[in-house]
Each structure stands twice: as structure tokens, then as C-alpha cells.
N, CA, C and O atoms as a GROMACS GRO file, in nm:
protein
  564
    1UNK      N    1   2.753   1.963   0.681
    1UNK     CA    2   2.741   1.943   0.823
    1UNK      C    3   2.602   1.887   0.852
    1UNK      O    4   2.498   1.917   0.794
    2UNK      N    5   2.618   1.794   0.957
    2UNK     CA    6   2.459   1.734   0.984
    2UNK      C    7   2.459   1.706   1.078
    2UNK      O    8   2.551   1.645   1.133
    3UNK      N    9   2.308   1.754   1.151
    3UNK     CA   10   2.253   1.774   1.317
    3UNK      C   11   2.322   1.627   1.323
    3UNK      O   12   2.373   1.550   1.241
    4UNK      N   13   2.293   1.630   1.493
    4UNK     CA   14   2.267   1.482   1.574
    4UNK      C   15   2.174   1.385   1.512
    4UNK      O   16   2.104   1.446   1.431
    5UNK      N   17   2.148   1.273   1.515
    5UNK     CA   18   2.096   1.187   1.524
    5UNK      C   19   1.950   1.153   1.683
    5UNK      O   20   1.984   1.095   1.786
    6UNK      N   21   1.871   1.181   1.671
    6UNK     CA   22   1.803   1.158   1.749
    6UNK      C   23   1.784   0.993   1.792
    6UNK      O   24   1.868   0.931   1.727
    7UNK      N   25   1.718   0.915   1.864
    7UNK     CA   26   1.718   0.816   1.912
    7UNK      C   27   1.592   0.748   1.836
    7UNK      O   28   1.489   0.810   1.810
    8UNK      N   29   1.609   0.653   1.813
    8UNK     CA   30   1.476   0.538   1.767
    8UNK      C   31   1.380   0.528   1.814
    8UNK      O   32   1.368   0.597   1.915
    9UNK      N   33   1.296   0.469   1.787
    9UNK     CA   34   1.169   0.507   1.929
    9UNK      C   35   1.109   0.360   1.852
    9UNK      O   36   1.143   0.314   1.742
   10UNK      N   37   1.007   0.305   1.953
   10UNK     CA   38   0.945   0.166   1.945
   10UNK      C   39   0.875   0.166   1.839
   10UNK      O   40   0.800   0.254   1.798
   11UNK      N   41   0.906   0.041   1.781
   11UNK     CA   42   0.816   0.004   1.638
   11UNK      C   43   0.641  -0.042   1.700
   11UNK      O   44   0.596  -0.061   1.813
   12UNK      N   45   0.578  -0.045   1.563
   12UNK     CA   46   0.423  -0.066   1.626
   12UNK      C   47   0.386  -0.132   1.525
   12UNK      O   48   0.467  -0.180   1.447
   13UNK      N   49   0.246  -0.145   1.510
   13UNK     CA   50   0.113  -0.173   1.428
   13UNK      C   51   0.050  -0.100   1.369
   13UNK      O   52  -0.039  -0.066   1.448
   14UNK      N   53   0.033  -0.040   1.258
   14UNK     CA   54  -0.108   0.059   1.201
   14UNK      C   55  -0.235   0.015   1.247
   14UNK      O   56  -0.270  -0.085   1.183
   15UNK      N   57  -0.307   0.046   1.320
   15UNK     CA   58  -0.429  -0.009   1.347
   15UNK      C   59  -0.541   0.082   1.312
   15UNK      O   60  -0.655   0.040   1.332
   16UNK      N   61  -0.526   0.182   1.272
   16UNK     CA   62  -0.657   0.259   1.254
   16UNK      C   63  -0.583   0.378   1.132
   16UNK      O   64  -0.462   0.404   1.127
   17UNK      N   65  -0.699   0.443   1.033
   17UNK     CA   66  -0.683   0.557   0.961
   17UNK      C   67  -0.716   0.627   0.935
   17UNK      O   68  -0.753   0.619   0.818
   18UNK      N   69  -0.748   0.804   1.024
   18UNK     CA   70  -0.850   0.873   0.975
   18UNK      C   71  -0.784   0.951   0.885
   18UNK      O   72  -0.662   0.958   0.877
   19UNK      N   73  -0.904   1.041   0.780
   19UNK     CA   74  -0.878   1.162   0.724
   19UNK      C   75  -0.987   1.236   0.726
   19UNK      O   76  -1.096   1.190   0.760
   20UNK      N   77  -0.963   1.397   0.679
   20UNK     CA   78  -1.060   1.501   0.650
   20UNK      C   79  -1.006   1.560   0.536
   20UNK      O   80  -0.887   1.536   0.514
   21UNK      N   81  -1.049   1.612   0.480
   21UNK     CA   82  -1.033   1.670   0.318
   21UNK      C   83  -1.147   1.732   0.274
   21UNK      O   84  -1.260   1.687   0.294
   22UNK      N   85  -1.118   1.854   0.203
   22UNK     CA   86  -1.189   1.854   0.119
   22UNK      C   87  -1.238   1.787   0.020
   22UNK      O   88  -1.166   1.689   0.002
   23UNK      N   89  -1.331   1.791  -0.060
   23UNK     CA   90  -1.380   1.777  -0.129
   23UNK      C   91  -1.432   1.841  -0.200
   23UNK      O   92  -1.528   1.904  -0.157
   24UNK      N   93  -1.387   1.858  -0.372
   24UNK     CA   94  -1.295   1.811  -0.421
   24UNK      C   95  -1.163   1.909  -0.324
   24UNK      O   96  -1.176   2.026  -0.289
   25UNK      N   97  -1.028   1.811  -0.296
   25UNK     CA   98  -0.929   1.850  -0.263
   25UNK      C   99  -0.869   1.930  -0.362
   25UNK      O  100  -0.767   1.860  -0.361
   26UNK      N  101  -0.846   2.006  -0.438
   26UNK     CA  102  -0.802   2.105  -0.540
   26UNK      C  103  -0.794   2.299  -0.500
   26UNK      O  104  -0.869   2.374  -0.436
   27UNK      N  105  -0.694   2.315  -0.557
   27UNK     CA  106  -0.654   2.460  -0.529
   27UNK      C  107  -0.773   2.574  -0.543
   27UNK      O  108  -0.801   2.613  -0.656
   28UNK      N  109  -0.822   2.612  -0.459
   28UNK     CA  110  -0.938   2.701  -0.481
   28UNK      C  111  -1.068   2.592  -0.434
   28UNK      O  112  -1.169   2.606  -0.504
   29UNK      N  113  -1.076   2.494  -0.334
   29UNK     CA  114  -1.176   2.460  -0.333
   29UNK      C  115  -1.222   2.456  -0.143
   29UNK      O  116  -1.305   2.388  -0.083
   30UNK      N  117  -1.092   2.593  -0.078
   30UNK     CA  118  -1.142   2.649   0.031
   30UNK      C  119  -1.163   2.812   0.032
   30UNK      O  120  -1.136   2.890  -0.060
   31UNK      N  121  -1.193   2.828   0.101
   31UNK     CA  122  -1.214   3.008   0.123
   31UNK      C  123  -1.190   3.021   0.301
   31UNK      O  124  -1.288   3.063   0.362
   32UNK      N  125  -1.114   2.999   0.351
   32UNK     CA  126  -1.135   3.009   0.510
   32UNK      C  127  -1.009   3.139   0.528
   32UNK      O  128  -0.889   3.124   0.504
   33UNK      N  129  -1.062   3.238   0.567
   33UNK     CA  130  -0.956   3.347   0.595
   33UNK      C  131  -0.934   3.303   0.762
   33UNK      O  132  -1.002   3.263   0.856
   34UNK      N  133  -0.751   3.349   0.722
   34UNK     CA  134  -0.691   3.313   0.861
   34UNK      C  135  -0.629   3.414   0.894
   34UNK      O  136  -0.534   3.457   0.827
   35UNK      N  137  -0.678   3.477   1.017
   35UNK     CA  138  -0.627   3.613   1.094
   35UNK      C  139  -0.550   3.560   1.192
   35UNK      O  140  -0.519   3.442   1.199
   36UNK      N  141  -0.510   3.671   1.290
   36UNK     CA  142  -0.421   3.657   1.378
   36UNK      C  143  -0.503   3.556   1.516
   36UNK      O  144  -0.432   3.522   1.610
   37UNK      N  145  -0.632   3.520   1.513
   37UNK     CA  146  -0.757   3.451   1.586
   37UNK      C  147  -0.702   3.271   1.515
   37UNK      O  148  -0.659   3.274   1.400
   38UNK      N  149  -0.705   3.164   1.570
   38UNK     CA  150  -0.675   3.026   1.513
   38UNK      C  151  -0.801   2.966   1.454
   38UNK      O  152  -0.888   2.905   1.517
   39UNK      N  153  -0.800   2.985   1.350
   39UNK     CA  154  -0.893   2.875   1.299
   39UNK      C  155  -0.828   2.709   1.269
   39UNK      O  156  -0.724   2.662   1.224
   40UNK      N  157  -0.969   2.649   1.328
   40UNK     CA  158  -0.995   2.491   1.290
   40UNK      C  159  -1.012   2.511   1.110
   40UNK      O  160  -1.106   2.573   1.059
   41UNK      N  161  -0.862   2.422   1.004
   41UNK     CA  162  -0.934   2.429   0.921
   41UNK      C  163  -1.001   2.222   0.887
   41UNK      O  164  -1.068   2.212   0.784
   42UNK      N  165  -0.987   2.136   0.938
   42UNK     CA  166  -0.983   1.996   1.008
   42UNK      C  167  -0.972   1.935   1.145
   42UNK      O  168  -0.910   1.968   1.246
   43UNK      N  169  -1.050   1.839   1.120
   43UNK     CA  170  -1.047   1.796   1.268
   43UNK      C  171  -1.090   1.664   1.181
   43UNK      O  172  -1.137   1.648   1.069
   44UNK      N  173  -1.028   1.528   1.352
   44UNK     CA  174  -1.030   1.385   1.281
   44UNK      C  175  -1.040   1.318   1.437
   44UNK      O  176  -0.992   1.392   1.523
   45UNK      N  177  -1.095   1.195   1.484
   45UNK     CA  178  -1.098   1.151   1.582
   45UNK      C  179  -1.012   0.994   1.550
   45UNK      O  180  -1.017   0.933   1.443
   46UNK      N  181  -0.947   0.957   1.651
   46UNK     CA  182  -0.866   0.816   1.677
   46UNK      C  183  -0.950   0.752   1.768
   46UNK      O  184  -0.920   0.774   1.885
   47UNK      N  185  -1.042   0.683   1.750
   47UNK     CA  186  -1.092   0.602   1.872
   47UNK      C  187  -1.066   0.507   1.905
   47UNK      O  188  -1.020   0.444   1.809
   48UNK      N  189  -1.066   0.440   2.008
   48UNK     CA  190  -1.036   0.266   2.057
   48UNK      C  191  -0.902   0.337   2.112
   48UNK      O  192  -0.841   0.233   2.135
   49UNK      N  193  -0.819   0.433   2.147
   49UNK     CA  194  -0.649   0.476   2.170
   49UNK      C  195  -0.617   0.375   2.295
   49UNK      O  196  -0.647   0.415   2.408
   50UNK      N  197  -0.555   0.243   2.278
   50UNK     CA  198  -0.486   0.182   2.421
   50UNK      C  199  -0.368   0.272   2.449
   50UNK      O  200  -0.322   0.362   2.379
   51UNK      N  201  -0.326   0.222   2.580
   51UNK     CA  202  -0.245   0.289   2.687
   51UNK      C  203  -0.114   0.252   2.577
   51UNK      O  204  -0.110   0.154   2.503
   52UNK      N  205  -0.020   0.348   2.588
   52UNK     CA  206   0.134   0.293   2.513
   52UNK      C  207   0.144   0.324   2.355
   52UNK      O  208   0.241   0.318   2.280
   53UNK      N  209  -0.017   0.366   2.328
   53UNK     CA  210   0.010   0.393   2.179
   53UNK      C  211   0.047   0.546   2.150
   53UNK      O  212   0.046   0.645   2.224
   54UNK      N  213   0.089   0.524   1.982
   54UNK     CA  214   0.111   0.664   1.969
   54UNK      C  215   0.026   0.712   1.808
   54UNK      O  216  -0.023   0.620   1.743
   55UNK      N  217   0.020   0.801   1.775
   55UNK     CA  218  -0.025   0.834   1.645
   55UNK      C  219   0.015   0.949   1.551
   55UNK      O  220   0.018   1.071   1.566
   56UNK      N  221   0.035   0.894   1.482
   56UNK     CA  222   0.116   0.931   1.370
   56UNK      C  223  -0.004   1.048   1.269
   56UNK      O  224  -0.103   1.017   1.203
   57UNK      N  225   0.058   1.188   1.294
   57UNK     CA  226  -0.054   1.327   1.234
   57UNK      C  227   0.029   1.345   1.115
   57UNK      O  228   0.149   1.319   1.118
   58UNK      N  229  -0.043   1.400   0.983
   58UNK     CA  230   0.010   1.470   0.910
   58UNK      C  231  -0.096   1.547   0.841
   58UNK      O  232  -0.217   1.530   0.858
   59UNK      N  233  -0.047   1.622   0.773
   59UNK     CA  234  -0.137   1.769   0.686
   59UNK      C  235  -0.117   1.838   0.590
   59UNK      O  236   0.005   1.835   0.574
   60UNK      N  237  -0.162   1.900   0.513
   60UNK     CA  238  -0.123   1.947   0.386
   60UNK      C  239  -0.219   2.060   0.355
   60UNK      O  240  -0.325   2.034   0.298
   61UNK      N  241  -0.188   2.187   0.391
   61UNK     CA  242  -0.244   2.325   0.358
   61UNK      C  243  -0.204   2.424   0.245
   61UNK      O  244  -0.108   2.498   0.271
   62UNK      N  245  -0.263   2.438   0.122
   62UNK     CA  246  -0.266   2.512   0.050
   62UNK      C  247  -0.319   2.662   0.064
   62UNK      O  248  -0.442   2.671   0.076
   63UNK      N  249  -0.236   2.800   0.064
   63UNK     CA  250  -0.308   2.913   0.100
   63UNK      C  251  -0.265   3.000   0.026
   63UNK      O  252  -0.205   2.964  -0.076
   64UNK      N  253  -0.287   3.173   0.061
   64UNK     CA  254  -0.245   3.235  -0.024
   64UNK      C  255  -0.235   3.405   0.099
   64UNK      O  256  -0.334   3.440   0.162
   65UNK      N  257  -0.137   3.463   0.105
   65UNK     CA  258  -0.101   3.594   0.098
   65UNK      C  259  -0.208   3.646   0.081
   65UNK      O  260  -0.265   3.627  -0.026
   66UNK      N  261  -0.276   3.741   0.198
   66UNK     CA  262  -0.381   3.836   0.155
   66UNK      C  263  -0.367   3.963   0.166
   66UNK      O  264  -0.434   4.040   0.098
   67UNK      N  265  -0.241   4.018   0.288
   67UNK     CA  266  -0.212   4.173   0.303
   67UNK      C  267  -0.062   4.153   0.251
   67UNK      O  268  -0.032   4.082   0.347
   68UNK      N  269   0.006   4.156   0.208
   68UNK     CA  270   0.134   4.151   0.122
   68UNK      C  271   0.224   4.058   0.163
   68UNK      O  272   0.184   3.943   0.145
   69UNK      N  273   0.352   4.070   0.221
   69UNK     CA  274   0.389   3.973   0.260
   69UNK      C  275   0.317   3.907   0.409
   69UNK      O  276   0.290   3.981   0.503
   70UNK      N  277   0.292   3.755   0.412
   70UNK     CA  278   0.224   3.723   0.501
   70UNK      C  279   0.295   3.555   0.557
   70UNK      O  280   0.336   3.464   0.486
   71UNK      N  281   0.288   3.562   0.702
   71UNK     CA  282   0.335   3.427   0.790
   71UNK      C  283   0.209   3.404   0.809
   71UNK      O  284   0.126   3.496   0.808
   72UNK      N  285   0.171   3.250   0.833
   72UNK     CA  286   0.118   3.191   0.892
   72UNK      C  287   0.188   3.064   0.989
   72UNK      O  288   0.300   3.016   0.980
   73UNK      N  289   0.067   3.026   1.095
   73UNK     CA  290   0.152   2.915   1.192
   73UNK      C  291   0.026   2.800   1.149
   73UNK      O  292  -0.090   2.834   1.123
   74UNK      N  293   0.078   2.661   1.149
   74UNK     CA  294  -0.030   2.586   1.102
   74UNK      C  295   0.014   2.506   1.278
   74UNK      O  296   0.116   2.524   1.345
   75UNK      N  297  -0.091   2.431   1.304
   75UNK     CA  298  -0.081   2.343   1.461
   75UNK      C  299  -0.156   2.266   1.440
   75UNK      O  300  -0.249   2.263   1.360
   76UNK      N  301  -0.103   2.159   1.551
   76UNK     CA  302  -0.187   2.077   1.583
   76UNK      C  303  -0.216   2.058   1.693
   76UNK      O  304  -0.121   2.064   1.772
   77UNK      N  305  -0.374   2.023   1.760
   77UNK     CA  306  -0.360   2.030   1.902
   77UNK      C  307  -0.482   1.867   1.922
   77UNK      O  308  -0.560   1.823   1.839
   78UNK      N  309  -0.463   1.835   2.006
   78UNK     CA  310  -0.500   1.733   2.095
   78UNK      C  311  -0.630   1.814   2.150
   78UNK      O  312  -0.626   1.935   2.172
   79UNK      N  313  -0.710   1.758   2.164
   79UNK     CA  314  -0.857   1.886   2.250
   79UNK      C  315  -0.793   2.010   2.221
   79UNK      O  316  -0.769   2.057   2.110
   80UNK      N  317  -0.767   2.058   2.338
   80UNK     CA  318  -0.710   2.183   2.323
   80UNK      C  319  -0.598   2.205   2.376
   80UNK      O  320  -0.560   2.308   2.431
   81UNK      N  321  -0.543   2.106   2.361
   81UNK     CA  322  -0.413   2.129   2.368
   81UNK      C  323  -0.243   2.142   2.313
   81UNK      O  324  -0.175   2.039   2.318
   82UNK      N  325  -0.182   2.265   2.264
   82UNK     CA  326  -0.089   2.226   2.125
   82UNK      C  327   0.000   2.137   2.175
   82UNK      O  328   0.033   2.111   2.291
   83UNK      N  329   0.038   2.090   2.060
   83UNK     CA  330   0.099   1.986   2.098
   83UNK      C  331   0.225   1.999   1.970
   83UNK      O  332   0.337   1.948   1.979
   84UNK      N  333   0.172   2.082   1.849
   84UNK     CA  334   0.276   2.055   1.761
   84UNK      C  335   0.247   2.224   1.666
   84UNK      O  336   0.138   2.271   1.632
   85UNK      N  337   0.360   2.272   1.648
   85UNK     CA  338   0.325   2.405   1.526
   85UNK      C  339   0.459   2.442   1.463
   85UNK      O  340   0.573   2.415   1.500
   86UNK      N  341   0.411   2.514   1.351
   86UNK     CA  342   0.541   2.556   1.275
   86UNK      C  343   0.496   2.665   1.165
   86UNK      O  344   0.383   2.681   1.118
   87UNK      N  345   0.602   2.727   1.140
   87UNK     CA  346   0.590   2.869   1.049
   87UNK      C  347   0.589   2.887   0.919
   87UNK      O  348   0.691   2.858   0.856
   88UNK      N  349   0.467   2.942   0.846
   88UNK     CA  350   0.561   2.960   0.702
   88UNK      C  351   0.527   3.118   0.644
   88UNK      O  352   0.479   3.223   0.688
   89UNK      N  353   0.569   3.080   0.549
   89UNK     CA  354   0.591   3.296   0.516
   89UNK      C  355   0.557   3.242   0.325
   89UNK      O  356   0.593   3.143   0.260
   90UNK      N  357   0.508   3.313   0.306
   90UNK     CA  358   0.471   3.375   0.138
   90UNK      C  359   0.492   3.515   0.143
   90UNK      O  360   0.432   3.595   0.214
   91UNK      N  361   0.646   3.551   0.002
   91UNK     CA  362   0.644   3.692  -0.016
   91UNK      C  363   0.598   3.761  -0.085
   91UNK      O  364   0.648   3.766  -0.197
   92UNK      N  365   0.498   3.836  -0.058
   92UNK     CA  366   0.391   3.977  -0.167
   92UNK      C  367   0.290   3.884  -0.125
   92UNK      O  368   0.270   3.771  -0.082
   93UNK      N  369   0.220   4.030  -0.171
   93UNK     CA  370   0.068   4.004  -0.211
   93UNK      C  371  -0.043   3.907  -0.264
   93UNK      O  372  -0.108   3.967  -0.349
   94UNK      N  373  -0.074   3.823  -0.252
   94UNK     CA  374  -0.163   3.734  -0.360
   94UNK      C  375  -0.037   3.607  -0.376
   94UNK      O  376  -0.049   3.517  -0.459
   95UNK      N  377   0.074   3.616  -0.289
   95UNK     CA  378   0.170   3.485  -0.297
   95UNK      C  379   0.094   3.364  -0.287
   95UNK      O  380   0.011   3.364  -0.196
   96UNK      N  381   0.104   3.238  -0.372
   96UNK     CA  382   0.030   3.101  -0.305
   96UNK      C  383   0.130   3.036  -0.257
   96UNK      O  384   0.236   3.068  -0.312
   97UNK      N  385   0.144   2.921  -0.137
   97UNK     CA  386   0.214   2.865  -0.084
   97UNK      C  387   0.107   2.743  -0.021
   97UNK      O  388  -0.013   2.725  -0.004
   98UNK      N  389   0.260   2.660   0.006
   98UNK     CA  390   0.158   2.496   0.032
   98UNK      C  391   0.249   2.467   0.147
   98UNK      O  392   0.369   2.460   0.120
   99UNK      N  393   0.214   2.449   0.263
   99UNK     CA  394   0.249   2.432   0.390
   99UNK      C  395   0.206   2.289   0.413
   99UNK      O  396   0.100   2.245   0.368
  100UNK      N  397   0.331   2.184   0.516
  100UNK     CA  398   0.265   2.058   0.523
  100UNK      C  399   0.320   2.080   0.708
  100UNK      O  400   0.381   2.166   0.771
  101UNK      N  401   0.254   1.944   0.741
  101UNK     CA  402   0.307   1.937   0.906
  101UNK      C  403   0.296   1.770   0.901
  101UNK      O  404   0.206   1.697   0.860
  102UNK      N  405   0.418   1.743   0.955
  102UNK     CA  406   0.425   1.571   1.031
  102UNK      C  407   0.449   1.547   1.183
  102UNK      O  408   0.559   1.582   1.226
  103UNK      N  409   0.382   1.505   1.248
  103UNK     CA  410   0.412   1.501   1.432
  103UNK      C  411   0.374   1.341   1.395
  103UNK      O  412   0.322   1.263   1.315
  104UNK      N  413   0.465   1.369   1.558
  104UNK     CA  414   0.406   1.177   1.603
  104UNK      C  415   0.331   1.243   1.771
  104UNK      O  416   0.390   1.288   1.870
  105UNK      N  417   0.249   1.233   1.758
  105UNK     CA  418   0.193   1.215   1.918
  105UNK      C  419   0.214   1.104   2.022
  105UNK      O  420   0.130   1.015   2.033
  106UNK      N  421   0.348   1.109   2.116
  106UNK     CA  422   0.396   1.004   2.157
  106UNK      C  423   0.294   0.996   2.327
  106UNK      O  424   0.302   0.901   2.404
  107UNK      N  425   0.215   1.107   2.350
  107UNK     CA  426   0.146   1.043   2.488
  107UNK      C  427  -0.009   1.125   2.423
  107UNK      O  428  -0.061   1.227   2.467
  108UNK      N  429  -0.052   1.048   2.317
  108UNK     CA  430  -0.192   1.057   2.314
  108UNK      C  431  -0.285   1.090   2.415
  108UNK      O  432  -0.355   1.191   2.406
  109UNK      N  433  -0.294   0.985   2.542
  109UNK     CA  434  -0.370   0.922   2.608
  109UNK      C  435  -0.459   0.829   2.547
  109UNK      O  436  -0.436   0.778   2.438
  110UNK      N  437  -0.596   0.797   2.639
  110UNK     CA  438  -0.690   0.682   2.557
  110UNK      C  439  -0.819   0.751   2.553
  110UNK      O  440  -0.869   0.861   2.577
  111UNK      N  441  -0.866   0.576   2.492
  111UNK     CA  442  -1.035   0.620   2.476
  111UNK      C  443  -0.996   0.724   2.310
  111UNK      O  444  -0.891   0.732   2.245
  112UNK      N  445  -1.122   0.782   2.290
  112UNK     CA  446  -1.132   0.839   2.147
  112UNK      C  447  -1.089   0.993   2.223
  112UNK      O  448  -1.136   1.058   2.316
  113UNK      N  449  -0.944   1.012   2.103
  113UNK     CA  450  -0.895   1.145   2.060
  113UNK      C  451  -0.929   1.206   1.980
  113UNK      O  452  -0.962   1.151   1.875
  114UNK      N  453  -0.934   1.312   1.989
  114UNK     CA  454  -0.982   1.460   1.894
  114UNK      C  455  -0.842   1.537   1.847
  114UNK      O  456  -0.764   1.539   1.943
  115UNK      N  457  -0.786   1.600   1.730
  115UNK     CA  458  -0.655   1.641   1.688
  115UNK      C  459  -0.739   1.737   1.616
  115UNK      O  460  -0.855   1.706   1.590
  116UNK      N  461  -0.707   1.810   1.592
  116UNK     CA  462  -0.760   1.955   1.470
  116UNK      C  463  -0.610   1.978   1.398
  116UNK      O  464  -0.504   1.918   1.411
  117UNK      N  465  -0.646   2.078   1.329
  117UNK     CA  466  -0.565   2.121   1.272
  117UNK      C  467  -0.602   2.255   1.218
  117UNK      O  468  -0.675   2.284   1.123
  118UNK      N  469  -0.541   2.322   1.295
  118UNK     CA  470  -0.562   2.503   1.294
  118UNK      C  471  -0.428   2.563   1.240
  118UNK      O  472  -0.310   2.532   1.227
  119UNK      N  473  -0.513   2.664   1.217
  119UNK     CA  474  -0.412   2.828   1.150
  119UNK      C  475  -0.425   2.953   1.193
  119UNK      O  476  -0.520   2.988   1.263
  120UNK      N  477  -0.347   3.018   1.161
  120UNK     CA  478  -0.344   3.156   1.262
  120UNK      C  479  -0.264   3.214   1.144
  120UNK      O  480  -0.228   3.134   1.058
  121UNK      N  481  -0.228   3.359   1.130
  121UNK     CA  482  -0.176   3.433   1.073
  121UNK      C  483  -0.116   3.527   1.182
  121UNK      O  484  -0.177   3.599   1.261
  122UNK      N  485   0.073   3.504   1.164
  122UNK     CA  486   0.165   3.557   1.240
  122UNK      C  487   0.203   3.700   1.201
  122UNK      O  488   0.287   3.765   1.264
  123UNK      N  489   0.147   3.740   1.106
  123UNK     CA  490   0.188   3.843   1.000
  123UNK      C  491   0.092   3.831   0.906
  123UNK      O  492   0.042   3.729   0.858
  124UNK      N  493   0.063   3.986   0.877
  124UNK     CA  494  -0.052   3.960   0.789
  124UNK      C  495  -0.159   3.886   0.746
  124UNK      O  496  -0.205   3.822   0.840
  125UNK      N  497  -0.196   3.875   0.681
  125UNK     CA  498  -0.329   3.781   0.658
  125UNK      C  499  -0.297   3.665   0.557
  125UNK      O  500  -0.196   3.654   0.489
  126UNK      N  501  -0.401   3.584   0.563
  126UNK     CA  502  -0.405   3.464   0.433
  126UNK      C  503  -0.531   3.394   0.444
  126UNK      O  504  -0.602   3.366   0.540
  127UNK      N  505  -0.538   3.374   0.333
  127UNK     CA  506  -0.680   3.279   0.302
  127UNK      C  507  -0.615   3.126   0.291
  127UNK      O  508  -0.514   3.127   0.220
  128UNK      N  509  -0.643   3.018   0.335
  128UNK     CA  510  -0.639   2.877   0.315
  128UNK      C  511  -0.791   2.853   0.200
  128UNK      O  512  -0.912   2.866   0.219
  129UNK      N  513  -0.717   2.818   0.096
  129UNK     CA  514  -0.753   2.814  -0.049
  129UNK      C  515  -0.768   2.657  -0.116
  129UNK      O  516  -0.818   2.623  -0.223
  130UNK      N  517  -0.707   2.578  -0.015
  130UNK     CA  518  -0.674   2.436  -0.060
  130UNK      C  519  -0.570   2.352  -0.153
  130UNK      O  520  -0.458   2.402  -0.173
  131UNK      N  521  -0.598   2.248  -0.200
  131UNK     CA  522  -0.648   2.135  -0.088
  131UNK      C  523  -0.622   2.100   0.024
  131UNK      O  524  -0.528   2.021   0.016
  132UNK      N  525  -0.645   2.111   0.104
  132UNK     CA  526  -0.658   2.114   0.283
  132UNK      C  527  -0.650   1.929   0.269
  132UNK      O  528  -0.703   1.872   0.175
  133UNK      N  529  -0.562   1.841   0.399
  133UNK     CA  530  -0.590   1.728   0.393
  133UNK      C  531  -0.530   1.673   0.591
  133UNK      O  532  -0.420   1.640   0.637
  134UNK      N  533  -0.588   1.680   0.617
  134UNK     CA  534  -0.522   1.666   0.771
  134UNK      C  535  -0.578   1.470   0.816
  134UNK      O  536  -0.685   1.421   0.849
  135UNK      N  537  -0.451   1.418   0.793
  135UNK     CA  538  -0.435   1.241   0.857
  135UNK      C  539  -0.425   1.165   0.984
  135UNK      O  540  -0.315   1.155   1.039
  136UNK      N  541  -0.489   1.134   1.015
  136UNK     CA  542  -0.379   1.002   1.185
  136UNK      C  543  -0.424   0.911   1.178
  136UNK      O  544  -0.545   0.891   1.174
  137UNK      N  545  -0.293   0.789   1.171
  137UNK     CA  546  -0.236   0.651   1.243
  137UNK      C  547  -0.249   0.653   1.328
  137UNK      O  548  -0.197   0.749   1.386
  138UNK      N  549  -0.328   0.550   1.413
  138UNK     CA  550  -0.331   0.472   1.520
  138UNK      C  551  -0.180   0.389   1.519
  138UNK      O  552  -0.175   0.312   1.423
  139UNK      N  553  -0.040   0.388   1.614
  139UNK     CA  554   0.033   0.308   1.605
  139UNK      C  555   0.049   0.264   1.742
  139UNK      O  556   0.090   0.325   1.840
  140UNK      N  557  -0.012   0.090   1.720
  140UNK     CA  558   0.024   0.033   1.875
  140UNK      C  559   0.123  -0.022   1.918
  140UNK      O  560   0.207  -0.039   1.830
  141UNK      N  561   0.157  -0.065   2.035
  141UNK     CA  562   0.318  -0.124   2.002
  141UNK      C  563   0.276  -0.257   1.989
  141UNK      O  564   0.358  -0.346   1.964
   0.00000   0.00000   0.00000
């Protein structure tokens, strides 16, 4: 069985490419404990944003289970505003898990944008351990 089909949406241009990463990007090369409080573990700016564009986010969080079984929510927000989140769960103690997120931000606005990319712990605790990698496309039409 398979959902609906959603609708197409306007083709564009790549015009711009940020990233943030660690360095080195490799498993064990964060320590950021994530409580039930949201931490920023990235942030990336789009500047030059014309009217009509959109931009294309993605991310890649490596973490680990710190009070036994543990959820985390990874987001993305615009200033401060969410705009995109989703759930993941590692079962036991000391579980590692690799969480990703893809949004399209279809009303950016203009001028230079700010996107982060935060975590929270929905359940129990977790450390974000890495490689951490949070992206955005500039796509104009």
C-alpha cells in the first residue's frame, strides 16, 4: 500500500551552499549533552535570499542514549522559529544512533537567513557524539 502522491512544486537554480560540521566529522568528535532544554548543535546563514526562493536544509546527527532508553527531537528553526522536527528513540543504555533531517523551507523570506539545528531530549537523556553536519541550498526559481 502507498500514501498519496503529493504535488510538484517549482523547479529552481542552486545558487548558494552552506555547511557546519565538525571537525574532524567522526563518531566521538562531539560531547554536547541534550536534555529536555534545546540545544543549538549548528547553525548556517543563506544570504542574498530573493523574494520566491526556497532552501533546501539537511542534517546528520550522530548520538548516544545516556539514561537508558532515550528519544530525542532534532529541529530546525528559521531565527526562532520551528519550522521543521522529528523523533528518534535508541533502546538501552549507552545505545548509539544516527538521526538525519531533510526540509525544504518554502517561505524563507529575504535578505540573510539564520537556520540552526537543535536537539532536545523527549525522554531521557543523550549526548550528540557526532559527526554532526547541518546543510542549505539557496534554490531560486
Amino acid at each position: 500500500m502507498t500514501g498519496a502522491t503529493g504535488a510538484t512544486g517549482a523547479t529552481g537554480v542552486f545558487e548558494q551552499f552552506q555547511v557546519s560540521e565538525n571537525s574532524p566529522n567522526t563518531s566521538g568528535s562531539s560531547a554536547v549533552s541534550i536534555t529536555a532544554t534545546p540545544v543549538t548543535l549548528k547553525t548556517i546563514t543563506i544570504t542574498g535570499v530573493p523574494t520566491g526562493s526556497r532552501v533546501w536544509l539537511t542534517g546528520v546527527v550522530g548520538w548516544q542514549a545516556t539514561l537508558g532508553s532515550s528519544a530525542i527531537q532534532l529541529q530546525i528553526l528559521r531565527g526562532a522559529t520551528l519550522i521543521f522536527s522529528i523523533n528518534a528513540h535508541a533502546a538501552g543504555n549507552n545505545a548509539f544512533a544516527t538521526t538525519s533531517v531533510n526540509h525544504v523551507d518554502i517561505t524563507p523570506g529575504t535578505g540573510n537567513v539564520t537556520y540552526s539545528l537543535d536537539a532536545l531530549a523527549v525522554e531521557g537523556s543523550a549526548m550528540a557524539i557526532g559527526g554532526i553536519t547541518f546543510t542549505g541550498s539557496l534554490i531560486n526559481p
